[in-house]
SEMI-18605 format. One record per residue: residue in one letter; x, y, z of N, C-alpha, C in turn. Coordinates in pm, whole numbers, plus 50000, padded with zeros to 5 digits. Example, Ala and Ser with C-alpha at 12.3 -4.5 7.8 and 13.67 -1.06 7.14 Angstrom:
BEGIN
A513194943150780512304955050780513204967050780S512854977550708513674989450714512905000350787
This chain:
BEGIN
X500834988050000500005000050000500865012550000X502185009150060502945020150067502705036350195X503355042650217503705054450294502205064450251X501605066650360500835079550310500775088850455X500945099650399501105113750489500075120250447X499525129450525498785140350520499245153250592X499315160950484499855176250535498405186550560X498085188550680496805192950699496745206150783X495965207250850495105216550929493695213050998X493975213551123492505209251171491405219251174X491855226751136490655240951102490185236850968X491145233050890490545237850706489285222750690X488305232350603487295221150584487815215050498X489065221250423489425209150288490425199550309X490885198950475491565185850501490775176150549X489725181150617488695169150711487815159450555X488105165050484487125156150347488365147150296X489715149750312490695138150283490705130750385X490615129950502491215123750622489285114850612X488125118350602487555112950625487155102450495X487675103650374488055098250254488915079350298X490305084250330491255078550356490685067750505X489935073250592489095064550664487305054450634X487225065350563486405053750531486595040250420X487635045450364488595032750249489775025750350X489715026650504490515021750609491865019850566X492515025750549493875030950452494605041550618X495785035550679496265040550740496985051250701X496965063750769497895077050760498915082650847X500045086350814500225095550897500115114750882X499145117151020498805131151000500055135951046X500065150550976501035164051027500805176250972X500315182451127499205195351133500445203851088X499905216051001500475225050934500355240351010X501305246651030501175262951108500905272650985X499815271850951499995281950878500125294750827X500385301050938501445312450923502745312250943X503035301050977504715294550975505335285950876X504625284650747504495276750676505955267350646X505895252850709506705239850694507675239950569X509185236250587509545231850478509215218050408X508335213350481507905200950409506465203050305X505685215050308504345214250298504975229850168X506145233450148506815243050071507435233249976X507995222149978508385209649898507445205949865X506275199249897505375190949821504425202149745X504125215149805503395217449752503745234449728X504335232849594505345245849588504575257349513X503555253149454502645262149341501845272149416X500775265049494499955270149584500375273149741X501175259749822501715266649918500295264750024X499575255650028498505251250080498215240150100X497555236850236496965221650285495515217850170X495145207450216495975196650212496735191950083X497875181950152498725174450062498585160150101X498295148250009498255136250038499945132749962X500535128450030501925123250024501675108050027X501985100649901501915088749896502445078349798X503775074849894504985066649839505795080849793X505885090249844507155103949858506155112249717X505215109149648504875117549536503435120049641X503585133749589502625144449666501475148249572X500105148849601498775152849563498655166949634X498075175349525497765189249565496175191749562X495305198549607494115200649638493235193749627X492045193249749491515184849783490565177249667X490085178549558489455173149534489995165549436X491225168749365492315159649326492715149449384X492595148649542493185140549628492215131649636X490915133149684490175122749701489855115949545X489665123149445489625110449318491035100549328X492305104949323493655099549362493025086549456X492285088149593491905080349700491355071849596X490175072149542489285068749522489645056649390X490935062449298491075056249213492225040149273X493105048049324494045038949429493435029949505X492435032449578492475022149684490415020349664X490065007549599488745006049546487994997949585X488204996249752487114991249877486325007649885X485205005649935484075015649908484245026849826X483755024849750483785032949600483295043149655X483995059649621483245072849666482535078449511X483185078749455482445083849334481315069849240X480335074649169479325067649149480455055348994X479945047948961480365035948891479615044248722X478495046448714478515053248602478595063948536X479125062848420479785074548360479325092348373X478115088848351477075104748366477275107148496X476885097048617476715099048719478585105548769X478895098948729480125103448765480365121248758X480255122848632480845132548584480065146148620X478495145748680477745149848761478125152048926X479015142148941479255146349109480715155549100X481125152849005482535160848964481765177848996X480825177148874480445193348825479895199248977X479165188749006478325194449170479415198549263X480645190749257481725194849356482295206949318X482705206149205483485221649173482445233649190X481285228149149480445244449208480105244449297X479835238449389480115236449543481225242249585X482185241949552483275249349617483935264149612X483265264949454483345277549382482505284249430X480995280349445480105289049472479495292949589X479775275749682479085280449802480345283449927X481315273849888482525279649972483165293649965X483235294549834483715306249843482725319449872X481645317349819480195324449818480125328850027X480445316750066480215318150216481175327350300X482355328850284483775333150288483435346150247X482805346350110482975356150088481485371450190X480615363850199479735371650287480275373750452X480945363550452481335363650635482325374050617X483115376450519484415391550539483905403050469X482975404950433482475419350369481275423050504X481285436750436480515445150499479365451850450X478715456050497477505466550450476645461850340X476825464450253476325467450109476805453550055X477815453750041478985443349983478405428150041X478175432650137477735420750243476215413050188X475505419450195474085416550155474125411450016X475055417049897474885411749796475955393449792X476945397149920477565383249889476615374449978X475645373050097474765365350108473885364350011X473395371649962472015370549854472605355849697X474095361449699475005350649580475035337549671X475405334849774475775328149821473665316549873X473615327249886471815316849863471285312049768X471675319949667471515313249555471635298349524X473245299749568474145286849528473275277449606X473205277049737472765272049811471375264249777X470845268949702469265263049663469705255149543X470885257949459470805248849345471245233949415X472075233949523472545223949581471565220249682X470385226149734469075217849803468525212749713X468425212449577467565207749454468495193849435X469655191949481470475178949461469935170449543X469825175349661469905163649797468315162149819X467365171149722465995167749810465575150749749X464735143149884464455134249830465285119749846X466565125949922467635113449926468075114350048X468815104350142469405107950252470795113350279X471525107850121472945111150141473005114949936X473755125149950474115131149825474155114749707X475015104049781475425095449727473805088249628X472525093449722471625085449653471275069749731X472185070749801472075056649893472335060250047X472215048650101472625047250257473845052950275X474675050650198476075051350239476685066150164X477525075350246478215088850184478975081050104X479185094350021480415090749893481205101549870X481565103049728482485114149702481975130349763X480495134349687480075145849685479365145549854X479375135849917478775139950079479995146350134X480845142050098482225146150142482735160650149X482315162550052482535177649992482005187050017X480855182550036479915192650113479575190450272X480895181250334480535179250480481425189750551X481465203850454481645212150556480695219250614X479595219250577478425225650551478045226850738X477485215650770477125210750936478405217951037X479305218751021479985220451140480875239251067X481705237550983482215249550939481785260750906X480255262550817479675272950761478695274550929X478175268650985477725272651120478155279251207X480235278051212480875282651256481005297051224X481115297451085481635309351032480235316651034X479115316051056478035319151016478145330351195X478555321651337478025326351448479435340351465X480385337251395481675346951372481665357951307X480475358151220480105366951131479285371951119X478245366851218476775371451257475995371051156X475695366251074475265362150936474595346950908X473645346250843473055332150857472845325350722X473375317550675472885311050528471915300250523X472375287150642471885275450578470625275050721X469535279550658468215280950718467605271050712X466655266350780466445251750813464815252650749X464285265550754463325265050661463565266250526X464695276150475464775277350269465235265650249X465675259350370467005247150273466365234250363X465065228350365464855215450437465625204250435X465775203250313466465188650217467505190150291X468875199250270469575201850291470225201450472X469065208350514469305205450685469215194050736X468295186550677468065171450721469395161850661X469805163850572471245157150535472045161550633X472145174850693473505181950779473215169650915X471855167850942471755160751082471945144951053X472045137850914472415124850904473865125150886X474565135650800476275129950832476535135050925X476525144650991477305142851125476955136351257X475785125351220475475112251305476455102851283X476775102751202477865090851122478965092751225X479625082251265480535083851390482045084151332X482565083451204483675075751102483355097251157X482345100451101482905118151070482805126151221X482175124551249482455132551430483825129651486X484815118551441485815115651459486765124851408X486685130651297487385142451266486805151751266X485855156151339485445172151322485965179051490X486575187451437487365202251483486355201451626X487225205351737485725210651837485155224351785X483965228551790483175239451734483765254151797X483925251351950484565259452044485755270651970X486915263651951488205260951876487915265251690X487035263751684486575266151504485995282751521X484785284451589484745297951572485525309651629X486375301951758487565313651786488545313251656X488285303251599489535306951475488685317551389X487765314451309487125324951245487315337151290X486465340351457486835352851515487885361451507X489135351051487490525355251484490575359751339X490455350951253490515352951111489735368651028X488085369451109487345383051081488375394451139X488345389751262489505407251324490925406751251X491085400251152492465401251122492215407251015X491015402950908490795407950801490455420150838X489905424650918489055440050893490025448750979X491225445951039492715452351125493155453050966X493405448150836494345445250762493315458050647X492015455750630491115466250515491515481050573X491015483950787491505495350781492765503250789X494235491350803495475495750778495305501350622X494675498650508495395505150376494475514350383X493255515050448492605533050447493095547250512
């Protein structure tokens, strides 16, 4: 099976979707949490372009961003299949992931650090997104379509614990339990799953990071005014 490392962060939602990848395909790791404002000469070697977690290191050749990494998982090691077996279906959980990440990650990020004006229009984008991705999950228990998570539950299992976080840090609310039913009722079946409460961040520890992260951004907007 060979050597596998993970160069991570227990804050970032885009390491907890490799680590919970790599466990549910029971594939041993070794973790090593990343400072990232001290940034590692090991995590500057593997990952010299971007300069960002996560990195799956495996057999000394290094994988760069997360959703590269889990197909890598997925193709390598093919006890519980995360991505779907047919072709359409496949190539559908691909598209759902990248705009998922494009739209609602960043969409979310992007309303929790603006202000005023700016602010209202990046929640209003960011709801948007949000409803095209309740139109996925209504009707099913897990993105996968079955009992069991897969690739795209993964991806969006930052949703339950991280965007809640960033939501109480920012005083701002997206994932409403009335616009988004489908959607809330999935947040309360994966993080029942005990394989994922095993890696999730304490909440405590997650929104003092945010907290930290908002006062740093808005110390850093009124230094250039």
């Amino acid at each position: 099976m060979g050597e596998v490392k993970v160069i991570g962060s227990s804050k970032s939602l885009f390491c907890a979707r490799v680590e919970w990848a790599l466990k549910l395909k029971g594939v041993e790791y070794e973790y090593l949490e990343e400072d990232l404002l001290n940034k590692s000469p090991l995590l500057l070697k593997h990952n010299p372009v971007h300069k960002k977690v996560p990195v799956l290191v495996h057999d000394d050749k290094p994988i760069a961003e997360s959703l590269f990494i889990l197909e890598y998982i997925d193709e390598r090691w093919k006890n519980y299949p995360l991505l779907p077996e047919d072709p359409y279906e496949r190539a559908m959980a691909r598209f759902w992931a990248k705009f998922a990440d494009e739209k609602c990650v960043m969409g979310a990020f992007a309303a929790f650090r603006k202000e005023g004006e700016e602010r209202e229009k990046a929640i209003e984008s960011a709801l948007e997104s949000f409803t095209f991705v309740e139109k996925q999950i209504q009707g099913k228990k897990f993105f996968s379509g079955d009992d069991n998570i897969g690739y795209l539950d993964l991806v969006m299992g930052w949703i339950p614990l991280w965007l809640n976080a960033m939501e109480e840090a920012g005083g701002m609310k997206l994932m409403d339990a009335q616009k988004f039913p489908s959607l809330h009722e999935w947040t309360q079946n994966f993080v029942e799953i005990p394989l994922i409460k095993e890696c999730l961040p304490p909440r405590d520890a997650l929104v003092n990071y945010f907290n930290l992260s908002l006062s740093y951004i808005r110390s850093m907007a009124a230094a250039k005014q």
